[in-house]
C-alpha positions as CSV (number, residue, x, y, z in Angstrom):
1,X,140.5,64.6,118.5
2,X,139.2,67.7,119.6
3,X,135.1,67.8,120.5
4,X,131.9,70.2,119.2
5,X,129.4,69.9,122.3
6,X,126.7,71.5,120.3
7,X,123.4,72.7,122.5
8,X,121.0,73.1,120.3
9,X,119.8,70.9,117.3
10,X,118.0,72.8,115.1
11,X,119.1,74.7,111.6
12,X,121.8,76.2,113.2
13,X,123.1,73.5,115.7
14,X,122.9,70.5,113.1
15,X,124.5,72.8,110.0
16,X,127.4,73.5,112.2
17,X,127.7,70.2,113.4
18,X,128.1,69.0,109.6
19,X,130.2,72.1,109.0
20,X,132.5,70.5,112.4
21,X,132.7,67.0,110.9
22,X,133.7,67.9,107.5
23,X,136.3,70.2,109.3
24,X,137.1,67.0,111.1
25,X,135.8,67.7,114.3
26,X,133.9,64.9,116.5
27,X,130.6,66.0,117.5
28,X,128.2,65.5,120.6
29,X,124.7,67.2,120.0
30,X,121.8,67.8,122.5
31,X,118.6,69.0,121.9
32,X,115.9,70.3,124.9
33,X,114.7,66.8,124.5
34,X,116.1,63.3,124.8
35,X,118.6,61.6,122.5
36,X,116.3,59.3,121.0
37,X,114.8,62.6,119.1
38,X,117.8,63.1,117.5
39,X,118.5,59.6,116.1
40,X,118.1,60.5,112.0
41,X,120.3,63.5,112.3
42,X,123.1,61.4,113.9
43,X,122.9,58.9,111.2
44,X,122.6,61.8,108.8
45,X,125.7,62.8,110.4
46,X,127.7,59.9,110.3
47,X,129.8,57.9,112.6
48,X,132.1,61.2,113.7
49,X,128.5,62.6,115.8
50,X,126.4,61.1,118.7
51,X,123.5,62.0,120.7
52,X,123.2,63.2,124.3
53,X,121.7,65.0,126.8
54,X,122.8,68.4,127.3
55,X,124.7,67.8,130.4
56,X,126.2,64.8,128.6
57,X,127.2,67.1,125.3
58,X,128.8,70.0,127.9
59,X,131.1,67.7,129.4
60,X,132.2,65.9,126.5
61,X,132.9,69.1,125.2
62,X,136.3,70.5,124.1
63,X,134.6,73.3,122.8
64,X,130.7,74.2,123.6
65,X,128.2,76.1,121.5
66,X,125.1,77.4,122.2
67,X,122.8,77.1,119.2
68,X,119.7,78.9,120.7
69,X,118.0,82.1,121.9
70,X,118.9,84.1,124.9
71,X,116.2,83.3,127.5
72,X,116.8,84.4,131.6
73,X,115.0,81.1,132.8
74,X,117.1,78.5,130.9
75,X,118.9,76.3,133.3
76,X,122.0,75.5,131.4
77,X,124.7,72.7,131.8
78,X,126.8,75.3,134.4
79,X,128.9,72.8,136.2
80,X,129.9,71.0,133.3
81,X,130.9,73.9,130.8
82,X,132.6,75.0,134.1
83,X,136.3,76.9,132.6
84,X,135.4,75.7,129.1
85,X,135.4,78.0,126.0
86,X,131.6,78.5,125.0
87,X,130.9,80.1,121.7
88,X,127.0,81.8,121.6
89,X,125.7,82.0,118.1
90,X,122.7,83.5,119.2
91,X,121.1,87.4,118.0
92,X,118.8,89.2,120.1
93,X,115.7,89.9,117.9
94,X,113.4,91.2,119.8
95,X,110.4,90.5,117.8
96,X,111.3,86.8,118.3
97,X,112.2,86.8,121.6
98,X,110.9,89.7,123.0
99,X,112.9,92.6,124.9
100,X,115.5,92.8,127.6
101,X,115.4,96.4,129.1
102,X,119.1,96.0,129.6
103,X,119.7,95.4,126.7
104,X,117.4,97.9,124.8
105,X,118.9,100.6,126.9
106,X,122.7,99.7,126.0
107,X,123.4,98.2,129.5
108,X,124.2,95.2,128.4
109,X,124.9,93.0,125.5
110,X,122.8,89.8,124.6
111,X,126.0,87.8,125.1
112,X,127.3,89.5,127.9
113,X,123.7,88.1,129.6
114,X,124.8,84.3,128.4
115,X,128.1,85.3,130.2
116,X,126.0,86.2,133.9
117,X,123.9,82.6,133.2
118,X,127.5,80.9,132.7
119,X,129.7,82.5,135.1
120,X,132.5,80.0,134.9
121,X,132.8,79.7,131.5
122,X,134.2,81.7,128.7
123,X,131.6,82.6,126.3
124,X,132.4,84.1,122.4
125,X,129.8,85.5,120.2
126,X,130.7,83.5,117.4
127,X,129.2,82.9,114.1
128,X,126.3,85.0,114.5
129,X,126.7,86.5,111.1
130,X,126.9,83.6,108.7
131,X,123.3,81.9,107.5
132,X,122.7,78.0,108.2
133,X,120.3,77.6,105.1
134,X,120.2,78.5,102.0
135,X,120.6,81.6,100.3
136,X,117.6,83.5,99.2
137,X,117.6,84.3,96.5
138,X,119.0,80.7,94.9
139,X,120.8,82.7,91.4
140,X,123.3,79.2,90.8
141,X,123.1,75.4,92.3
142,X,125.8,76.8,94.8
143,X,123.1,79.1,96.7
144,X,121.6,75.7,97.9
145,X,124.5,75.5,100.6
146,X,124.4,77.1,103.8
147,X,126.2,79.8,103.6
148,X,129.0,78.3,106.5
149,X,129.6,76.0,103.3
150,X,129.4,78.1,100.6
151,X,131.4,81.0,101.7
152,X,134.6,78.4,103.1
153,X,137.5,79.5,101.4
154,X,141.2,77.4,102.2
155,X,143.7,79.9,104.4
156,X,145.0,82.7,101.7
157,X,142.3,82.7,99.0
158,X,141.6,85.6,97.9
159,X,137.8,85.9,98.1
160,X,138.6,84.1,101.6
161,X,135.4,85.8,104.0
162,X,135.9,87.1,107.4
163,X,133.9,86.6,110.9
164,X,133.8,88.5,113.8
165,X,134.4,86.9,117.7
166,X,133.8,88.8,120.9
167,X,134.8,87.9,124.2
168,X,136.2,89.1,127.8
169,X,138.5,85.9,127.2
170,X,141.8,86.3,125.0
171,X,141.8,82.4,125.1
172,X,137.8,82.3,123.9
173,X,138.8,84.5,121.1
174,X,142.1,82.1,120.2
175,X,139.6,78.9,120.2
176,X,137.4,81.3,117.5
177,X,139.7,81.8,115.1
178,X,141.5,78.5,115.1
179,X,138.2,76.9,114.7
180,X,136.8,79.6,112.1
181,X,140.5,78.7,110.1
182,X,139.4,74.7,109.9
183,X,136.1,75.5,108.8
184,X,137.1,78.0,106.5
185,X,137.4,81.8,107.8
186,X,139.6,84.4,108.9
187,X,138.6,85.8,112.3
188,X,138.3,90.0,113.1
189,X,138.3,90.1,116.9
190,X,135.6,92.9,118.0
191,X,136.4,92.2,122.2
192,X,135.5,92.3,124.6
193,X,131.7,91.3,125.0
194,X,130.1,94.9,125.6
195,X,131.5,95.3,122.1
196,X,129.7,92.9,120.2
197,X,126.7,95.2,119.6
198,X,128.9,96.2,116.5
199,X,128.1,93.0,114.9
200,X,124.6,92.9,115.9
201,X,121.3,92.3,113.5
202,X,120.8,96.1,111.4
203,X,124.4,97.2,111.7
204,X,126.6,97.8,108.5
205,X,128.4,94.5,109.0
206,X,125.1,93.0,109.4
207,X,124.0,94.2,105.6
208,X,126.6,91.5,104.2
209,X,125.1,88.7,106.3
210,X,124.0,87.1,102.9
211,X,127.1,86.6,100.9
212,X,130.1,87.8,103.4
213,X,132.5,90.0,103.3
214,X,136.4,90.1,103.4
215,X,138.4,90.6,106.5
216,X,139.3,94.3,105.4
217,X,135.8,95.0,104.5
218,X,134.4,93.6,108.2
219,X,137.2,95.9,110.0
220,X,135.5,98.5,108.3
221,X,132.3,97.7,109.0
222,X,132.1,97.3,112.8
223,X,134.3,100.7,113.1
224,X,131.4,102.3,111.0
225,X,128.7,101.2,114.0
226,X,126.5,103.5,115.4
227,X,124.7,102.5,118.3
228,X,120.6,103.7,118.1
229,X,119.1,103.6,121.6
């Protein structure tokens, strides 16, 4: 059974590791913390998740995910997501984080930065585009799902949504889509990594964060870009 090493365990990081179980997925989640902190999530969770370090998570990883900000002085888990597919969910918003000259300046993407601090892994910008918490404004009892729930559609429906994967990796991009398909997505591959500014927050893709869009519509979208330095 293939493994979620998910670093990172807040809204994002625990919403995709429910989205991963229910896709039946196993699950190993790490926090900045210890394990202990993460003990009622796990039993929220269920028998399919476990807690670890995030040394621990990496190497049990089939696939990784980074479910936090870009920041130059993390010391990630290097040798242990060492030729492993890493998918980055992370935006760069500035007023959150604060700002990277290079990538202000178009030097450099956010996620090509995660790339330099993992320089033997293969990193995707993956589901950077889809909400972990409810929708605002709620309009029907369905709006109480994340939206990684709410917008799943089975392969071939027709109001089936679309996300967007980046990567200098052919194989990262592969390990995207198959795992967008289980939880519910078709994939629109926007590679390689100095690319993925096309999907980032305040482009027209970006407007349809809330309620998705189809795979036609996202194509569309990212070719419409413009990039405002």
């Amino acid at each position: 059974m293939t493994t979620v090493g998910i670093l990172g365990a807040g809204q994002a990081g625990s919403t995709l590791a429910r989205a991963s179980i229910a896709a039946g997925y196993d699950v190993v989640i790490a926090n900045s913390r210890a394990p202990e902190t993460l003990q009622e999530l796990v039993a929220q969770l269920g028998p399919r998740a476990r807690a670890a370090y995030a040394a621990q998570a990496a190497a049990a990883a089939d696939i990784a995910v980074t479910a936090f900000p870009y920041r130059p002085a993390d010391r990630l888990p290097v040798e242990e997501l060492a030729g492993k597919v890493v998918l980055d969910t992370n935006n760069y918003m500035s007023w959150r984080d604060g700002n990277y000259p290079d990538v202000d300046s178009g030097l450099k993407t956010i996620h090509e930065l995660r790339q330099e601090q993992l320089p033997t892994s293969k990193v995707a910008k993956a589901f950077t585009h889809i909400q972990f918490h409810e929708r605002s404004e709620i309009r029907v009892p369905g709006d109480l799902l994340p939206a990684v729930f709410r917008l799943a559609r089975p392969a071939g429906a027709a109001d089936r949504k679309a996300l967007v994967v980046s990567s200098d990796y052919p194989e990262a991009v592969e390990v995207a889509t198959r795992f967008y398909n289980d939880l519910g997505f078709d994939a629109v591959d926007n590679s390689p990594l100095s690319e993925s500014w096309r999907s980032a927050p305040g482009t027209p893709m970006w407007r349809h964060h809330v309620d998705g869009q189809s795979r036609a519509e996202l194509v569309k979208n990212l070719q419409r870009a413009q990039r405002v330095l």
